[in-house]
C-alpha positions in Angstrom: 10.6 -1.8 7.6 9.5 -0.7 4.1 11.1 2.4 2.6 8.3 4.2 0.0 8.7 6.9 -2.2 5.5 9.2 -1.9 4.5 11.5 -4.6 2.2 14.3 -2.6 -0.5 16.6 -4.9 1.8 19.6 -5.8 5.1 18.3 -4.0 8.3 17.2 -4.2 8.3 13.3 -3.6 8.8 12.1 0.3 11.1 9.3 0.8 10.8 7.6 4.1 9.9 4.3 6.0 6.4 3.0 7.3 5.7 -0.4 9.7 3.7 -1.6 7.5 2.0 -1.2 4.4 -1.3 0.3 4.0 -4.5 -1.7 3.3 -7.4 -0.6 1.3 -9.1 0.9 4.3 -6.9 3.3 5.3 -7.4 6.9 5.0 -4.0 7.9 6.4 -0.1 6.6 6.1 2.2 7.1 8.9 5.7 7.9 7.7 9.5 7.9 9.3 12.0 9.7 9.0 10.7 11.7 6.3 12.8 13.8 3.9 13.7 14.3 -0.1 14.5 12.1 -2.1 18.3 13.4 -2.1 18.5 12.6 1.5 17.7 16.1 2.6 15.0 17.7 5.1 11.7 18.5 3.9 11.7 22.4 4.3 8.2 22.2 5.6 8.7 20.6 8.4 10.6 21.2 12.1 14.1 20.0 11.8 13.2 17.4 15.0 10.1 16.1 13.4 10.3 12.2 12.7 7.1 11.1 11.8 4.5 12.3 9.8 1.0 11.8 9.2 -0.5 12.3 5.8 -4.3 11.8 3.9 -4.3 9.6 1.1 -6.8 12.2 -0.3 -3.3 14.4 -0.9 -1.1 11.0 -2.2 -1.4 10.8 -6.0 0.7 7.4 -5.2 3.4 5.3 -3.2 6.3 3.7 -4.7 7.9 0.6 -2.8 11.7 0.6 -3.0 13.6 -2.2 -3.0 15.3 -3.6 0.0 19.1 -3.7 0.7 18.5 -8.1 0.2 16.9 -7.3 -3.3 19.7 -4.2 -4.9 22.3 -7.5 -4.1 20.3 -9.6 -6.4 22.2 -10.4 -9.7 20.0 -11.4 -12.7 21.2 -12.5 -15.8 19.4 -11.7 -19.4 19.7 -13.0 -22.3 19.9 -11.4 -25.4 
């Protein structure tokens, strides 16, 4: 399950999970488990909500976060 990072028209960004990503038609993303991106509850919504329905007319844009596998990844660089 994906964990994005959505950045909302006038809002602080939404961190959360979806089942899948979205394809080019869709006019709506389903998120779970909303909340801040500190961990905290979005002071919008009911504390028991746990998914949420929002218009991609009100996303500016969604940020894919990397998975638990890919943070363990070690790359070397050269300099």
């Amino acid at each position: 399950m994906p964990t994005i990072l959505i950045h909302i028209s006038n809002e602080d960004p939404v961190l959360g999970e979806i089942d899948n990503l979205p394809s080019p038609a869709d006019i709506t993303i389903t998120v779970k488990n909303p909340r801040r991106k500190d961990g905290k509850d979005l002071p919008y919504l009911d504390a028991n909500v746990s998914k949420v329905i929002w218009p991609f007319s009100r996303i500016n844009f969604v940020e894919l976060m990397p998975s638990s596998e890919e943070e363990e990844i070690i790359s070397f660089i050269r300099e």
